[in-house]
C-alpha positions as CSV (number, residue, x, y, z in Angstrom):
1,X,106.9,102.5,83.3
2,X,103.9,104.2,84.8
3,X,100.6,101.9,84.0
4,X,97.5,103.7,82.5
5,X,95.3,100.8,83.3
6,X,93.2,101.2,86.2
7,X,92.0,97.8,88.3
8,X,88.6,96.8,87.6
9,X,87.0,94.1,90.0
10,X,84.1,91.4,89.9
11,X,83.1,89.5,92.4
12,X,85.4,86.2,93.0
13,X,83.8,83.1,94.4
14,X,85.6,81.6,97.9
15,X,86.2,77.9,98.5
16,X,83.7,77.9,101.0
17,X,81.1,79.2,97.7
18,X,80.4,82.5,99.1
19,X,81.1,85.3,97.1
20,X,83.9,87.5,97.3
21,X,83.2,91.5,97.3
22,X,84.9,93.8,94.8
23,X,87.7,95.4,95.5
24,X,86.8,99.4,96.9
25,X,88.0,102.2,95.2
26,X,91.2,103.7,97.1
27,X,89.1,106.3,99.1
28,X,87.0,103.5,100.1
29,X,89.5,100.9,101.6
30,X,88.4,97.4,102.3
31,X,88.0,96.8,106.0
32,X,89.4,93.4,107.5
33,X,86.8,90.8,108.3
34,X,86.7,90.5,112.2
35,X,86.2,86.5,113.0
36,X,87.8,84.6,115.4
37,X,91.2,84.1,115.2
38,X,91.7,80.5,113.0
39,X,95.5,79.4,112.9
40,X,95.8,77.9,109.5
41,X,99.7,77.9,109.1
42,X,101.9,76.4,112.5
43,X,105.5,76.3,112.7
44,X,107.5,74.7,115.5
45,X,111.0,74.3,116.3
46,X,112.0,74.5,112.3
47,X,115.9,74.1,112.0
48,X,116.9,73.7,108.8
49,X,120.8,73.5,107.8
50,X,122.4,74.2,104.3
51,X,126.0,73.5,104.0
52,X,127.4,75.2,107.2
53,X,124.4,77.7,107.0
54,X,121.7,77.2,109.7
55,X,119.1,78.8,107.7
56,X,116.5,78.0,110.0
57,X,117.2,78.1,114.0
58,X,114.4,77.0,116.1
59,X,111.7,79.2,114.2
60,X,108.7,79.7,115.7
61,X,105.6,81.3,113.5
62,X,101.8,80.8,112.9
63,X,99.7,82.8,110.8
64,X,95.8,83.4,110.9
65,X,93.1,83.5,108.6
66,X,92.5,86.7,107.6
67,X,96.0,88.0,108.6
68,X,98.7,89.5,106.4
69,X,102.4,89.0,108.0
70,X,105.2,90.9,106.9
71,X,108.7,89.1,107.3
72,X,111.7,91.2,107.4
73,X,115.4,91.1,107.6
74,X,118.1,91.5,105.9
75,X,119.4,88.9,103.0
76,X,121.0,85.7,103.8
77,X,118.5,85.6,107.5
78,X,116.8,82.3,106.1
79,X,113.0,84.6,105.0
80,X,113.3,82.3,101.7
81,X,114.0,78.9,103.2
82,X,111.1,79.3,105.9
83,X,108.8,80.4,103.0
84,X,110.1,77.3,100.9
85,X,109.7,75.0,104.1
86,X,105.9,76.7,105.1
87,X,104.9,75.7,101.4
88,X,106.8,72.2,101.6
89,X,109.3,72.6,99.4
90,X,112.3,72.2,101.5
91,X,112.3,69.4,104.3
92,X,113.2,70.6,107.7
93,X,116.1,68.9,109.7
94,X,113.7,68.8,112.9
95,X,110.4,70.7,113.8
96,X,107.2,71.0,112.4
97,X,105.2,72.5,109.9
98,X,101.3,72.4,109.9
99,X,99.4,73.6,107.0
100,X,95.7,73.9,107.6
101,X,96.6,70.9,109.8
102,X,98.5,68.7,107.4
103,X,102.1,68.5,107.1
104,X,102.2,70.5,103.2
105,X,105.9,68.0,102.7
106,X,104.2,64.8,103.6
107,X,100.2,65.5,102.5
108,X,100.5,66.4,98.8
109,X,96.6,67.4,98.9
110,X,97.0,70.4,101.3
111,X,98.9,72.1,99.1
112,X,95.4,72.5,96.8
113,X,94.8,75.0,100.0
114,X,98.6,76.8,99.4
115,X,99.1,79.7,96.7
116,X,103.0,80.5,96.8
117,X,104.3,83.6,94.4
118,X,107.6,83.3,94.0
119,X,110.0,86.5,93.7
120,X,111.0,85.8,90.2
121,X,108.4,86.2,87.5
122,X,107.1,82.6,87.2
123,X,104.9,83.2,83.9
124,X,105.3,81.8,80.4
125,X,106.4,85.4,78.1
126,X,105.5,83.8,74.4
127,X,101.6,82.8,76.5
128,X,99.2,85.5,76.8
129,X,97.5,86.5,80.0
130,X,94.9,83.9,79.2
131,X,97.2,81.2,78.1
132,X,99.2,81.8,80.9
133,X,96.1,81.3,83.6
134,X,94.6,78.7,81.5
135,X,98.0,76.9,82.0
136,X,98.2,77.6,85.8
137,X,94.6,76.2,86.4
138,X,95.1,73.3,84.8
139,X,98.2,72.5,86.9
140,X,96.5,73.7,90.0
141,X,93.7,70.7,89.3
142,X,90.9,73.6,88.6
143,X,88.0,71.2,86.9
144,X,88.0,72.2,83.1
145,X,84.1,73.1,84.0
146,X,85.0,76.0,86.1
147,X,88.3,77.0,84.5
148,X,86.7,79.2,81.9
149,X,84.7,81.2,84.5
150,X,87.7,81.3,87.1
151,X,90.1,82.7,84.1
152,X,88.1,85.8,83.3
153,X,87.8,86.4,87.2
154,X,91.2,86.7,87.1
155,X,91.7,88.9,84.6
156,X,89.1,90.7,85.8
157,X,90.1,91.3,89.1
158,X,93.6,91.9,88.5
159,X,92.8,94.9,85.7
160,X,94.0,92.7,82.8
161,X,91.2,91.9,80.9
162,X,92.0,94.8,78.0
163,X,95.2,92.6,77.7
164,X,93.8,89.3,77.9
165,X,95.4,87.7,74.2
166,X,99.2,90.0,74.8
167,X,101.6,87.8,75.8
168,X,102.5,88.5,78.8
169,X,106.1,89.6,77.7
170,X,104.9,92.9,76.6
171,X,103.1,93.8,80.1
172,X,104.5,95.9,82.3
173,X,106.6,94.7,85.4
174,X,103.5,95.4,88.0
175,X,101.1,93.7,85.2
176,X,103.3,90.4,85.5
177,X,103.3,90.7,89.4
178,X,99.3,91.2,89.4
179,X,99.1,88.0,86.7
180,X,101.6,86.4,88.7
181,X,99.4,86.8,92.2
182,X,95.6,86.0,90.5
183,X,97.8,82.9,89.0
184,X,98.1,82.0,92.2
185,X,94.7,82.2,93.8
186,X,93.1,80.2,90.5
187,X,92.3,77.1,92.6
188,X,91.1,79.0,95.7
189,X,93.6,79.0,98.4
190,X,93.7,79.4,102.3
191,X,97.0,80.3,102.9
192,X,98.8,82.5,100.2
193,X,103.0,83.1,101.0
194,X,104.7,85.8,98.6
195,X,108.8,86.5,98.3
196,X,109.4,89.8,97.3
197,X,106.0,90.5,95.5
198,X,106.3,94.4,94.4
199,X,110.4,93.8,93.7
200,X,111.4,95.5,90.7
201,X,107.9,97.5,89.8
202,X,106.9,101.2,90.1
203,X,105.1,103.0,93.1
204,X,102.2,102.5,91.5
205,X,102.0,99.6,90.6
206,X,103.1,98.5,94.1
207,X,99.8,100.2,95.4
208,X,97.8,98.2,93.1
209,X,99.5,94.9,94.6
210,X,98.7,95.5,98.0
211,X,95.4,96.5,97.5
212,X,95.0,93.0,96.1
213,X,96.3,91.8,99.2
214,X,94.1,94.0,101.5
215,X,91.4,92.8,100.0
216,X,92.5,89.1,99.8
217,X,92.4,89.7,103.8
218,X,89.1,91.1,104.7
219,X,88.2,88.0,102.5
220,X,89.9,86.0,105.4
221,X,93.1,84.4,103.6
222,X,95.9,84.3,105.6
223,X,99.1,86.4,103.8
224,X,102.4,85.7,104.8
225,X,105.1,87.7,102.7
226,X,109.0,89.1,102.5
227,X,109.7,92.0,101.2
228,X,112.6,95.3,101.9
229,X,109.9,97.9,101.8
230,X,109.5,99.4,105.1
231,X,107.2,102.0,104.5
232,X,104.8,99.1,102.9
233,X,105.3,97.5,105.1
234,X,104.2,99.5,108.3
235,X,101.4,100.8,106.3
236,X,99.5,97.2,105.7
237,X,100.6,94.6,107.7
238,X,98.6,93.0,110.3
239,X,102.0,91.6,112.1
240,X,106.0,92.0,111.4
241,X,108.5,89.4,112.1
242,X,112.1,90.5,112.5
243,X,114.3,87.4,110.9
244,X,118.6,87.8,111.7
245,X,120.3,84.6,111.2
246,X,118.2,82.1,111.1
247,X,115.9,83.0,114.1
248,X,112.9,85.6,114.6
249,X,114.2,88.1,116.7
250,X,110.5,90.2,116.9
251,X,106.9,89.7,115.9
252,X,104.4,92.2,116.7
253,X,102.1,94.8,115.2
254,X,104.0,97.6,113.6
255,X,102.7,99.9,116.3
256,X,104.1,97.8,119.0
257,X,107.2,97.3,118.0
258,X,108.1,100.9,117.1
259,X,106.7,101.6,121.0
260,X,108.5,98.8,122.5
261,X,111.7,100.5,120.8
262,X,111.1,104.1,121.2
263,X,108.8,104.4,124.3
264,X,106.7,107.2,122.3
265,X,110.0,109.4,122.0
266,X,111.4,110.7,118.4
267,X,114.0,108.5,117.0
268,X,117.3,110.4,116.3
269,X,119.3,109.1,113.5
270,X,123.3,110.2,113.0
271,X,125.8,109.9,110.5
272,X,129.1,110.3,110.9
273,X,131.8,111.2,108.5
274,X,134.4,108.0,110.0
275,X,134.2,105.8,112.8
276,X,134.6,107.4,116.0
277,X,137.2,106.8,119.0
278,X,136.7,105.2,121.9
279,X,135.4,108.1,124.2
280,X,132.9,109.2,121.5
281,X,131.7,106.2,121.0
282,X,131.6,105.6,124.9
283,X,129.8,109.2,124.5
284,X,127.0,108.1,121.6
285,X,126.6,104.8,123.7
286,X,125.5,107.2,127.0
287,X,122.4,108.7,124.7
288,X,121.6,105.1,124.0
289,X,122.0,105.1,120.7
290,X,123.0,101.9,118.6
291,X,125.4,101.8,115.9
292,X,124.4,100.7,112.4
293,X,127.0,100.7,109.4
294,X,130.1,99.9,110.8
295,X,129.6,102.2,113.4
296,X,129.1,105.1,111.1
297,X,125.3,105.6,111.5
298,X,124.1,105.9,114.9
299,X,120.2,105.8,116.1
300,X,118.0,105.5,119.0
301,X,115.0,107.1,120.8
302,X,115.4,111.1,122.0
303,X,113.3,113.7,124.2
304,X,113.0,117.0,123.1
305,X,112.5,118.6,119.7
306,X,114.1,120.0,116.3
307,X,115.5,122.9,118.8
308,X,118.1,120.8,120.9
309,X,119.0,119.4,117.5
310,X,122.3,122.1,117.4
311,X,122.9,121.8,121.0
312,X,123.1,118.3,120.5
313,X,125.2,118.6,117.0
314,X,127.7,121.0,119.4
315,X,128.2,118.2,121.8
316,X,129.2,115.7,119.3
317,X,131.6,118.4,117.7
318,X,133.4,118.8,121.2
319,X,134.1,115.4,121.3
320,X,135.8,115.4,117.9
321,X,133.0,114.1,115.8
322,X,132.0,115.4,112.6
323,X,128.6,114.6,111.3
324,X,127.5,114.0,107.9
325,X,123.3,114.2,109.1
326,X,121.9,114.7,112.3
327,X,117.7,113.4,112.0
328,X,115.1,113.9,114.0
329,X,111.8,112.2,112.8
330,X,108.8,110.4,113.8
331,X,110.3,106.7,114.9
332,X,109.2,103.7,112.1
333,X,110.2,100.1,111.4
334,X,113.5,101.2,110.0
335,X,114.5,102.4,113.4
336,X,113.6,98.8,114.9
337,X,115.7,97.2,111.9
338,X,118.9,99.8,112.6
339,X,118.6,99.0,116.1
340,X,117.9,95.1,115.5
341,X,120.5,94.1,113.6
342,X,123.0,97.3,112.4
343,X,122.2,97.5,109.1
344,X,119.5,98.6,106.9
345,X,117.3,96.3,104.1
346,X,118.7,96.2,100.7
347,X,116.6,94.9,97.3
């Protein structure tokens, strides 16, 4: 479902009583604050085990104020457990978590400074959009002085106020996300952690969501979120952290990991039609490239251009390989994940 609605934006007041700006119009995109750097979410040495799963394994990972991390990896790497252990949900088996300089498991009144958005839907559907934020403030410990005004900022900010008294049912799946998110942020949080926030809603919608979260930046909360959109991914995070297995494997700035990985060369992706033998795989190994799939999809960094593409293609047919796509393109963060871990990120 496409949404007609467009987002409309009134100021929003900060903890600190300083009001929030509007929300720019798409051609006029926020700009993030530039402060000095203040570390408002620490974690050290996290292990956590489930069953014979180690979810966690000697995680490192802090996040800023005014910083929105993207965590990425593939399912079952433990993305969901750190969240639930960063929020205080789940207790760690060792390590250390440090919320705005509490621990969030042990010090229930730091979590007043924590907005977590789960990635199923966590609204009431037979509550309208008011009800529903009315109910979340109230649970949040917003005074019942400053509810009122804090509800219809909301609304306001997330586009919603034409469907203030709907229940939130009938709204659209990126309406529920954006009413799930301002749910969130009713009691004025530092620190806001998101699993899977634009999972399940049209491309539109999804654009609407992260300009929430743009602007939720340059207004200096720190943003830590999972999600298996890439190309979102690259296009607004601040920082990536690469999670296989329990362990972050990269962190950097989307730029710098693509550069570390490619060295400023065009990444060359191939697909084969079965799993080669072991002289053209020993071949496919000599161009350094990985193999992803199974050893079907191959992919690494390349000289050249589009012109060496059937010189290339000849090779690989000499040595008894038959492709089903040879790519050549401009090297992004699905490159690092092929290479990383030999797979590719699945909703």
């Amino acid at each position: 479902m496409v949404e007609s609605a467009t987002l409309s934006f009134r100021p929003l007041t900060a903890r600190n009583g300083s009001l929030i700006s509007s929300m720019p119009s798409p051609e006029q995109p926020a700009t993030p604050a530039h402060a000095p750097a203040q570390r408002l979410l620490d974690i050290r040495s996290a292990v956590k085990t489930l069953g014979n799963w180690r979810a966690l394994d000697s995680v490192d990972l802090y996040l800023n104020a005014g910083e929105v991390m993207v965590l990425l990896g593939p399912n079952g790497a433990g993305k969901s457990t750190l969240l639930g252990s960063a929020c205080g949900r789940i207790a760690l088996d060792s390590g250390s978590v440090s919320l705005c300089g509490q621990n969030p498991r042990t010090s229930p009144e730091v979590r007043s400074r924590l907005g977590f958005v789960p990635q199923h839907l966590a609204v009431y559907p037979h509550l309208s959009v008011r009800e529903n934020l009315e109910v979340f403030g109230r649970m949040m410990g917003v005074a019942r002085a400053d509810l009122d005004e804090r509800v219809e900022e909301a609304m306001s900010w997330a586009g919603l106020v034409g469907r203030a008294d709907d229940y939130s049912g009938t709204l659209s799946g990126g309406m529920r996300r954006r009413l799930n998110i301002v749910a969130s942020l009713l009691h004025r949080p530092d620190v806001l952690l998101l699993d899977e926030p634009t999972v399940g809603v049209d491309m539109g919608a999804r654009e609407r969501i992260h300009e929430m979260l743009r602007r939720l930046r340059a207004d200096g909360l720190a943003v830590l979120l999972t999600t298996h959109d890439l190309t979102q991914a690259e296009d607004m995070a601040d920082s990536v952290a690469f999670m296989v297995n329990g362990k972050i494997r990269l962190r950097g700035t989307p730029e710098k990991l693509i550069e570390s990985e490619f060295n400023n060369r065009k990444e060359l992706k191939i697909v084969l039609r079965d799993r080669p033998g072991d002289s053209a795989r020993a071949l496919l190994q000599s161009l350094d490239l990985k193999p992803a799939h199974g050893q079907v999809t191959w992919t690494g960094p390349v000289d050249g251009d589009s012109a060496r593409m059937g010189e290339l293609t000849a090779r690989l047919e000499r040595a008894g390989l038959e492709t089903a796509e040879v790519r050549l393109r401009e090297p992004c963060l699905e490159g690092v994940l092929l290479r990383l871990t030999g797979e590719e990120l699945r909703a």
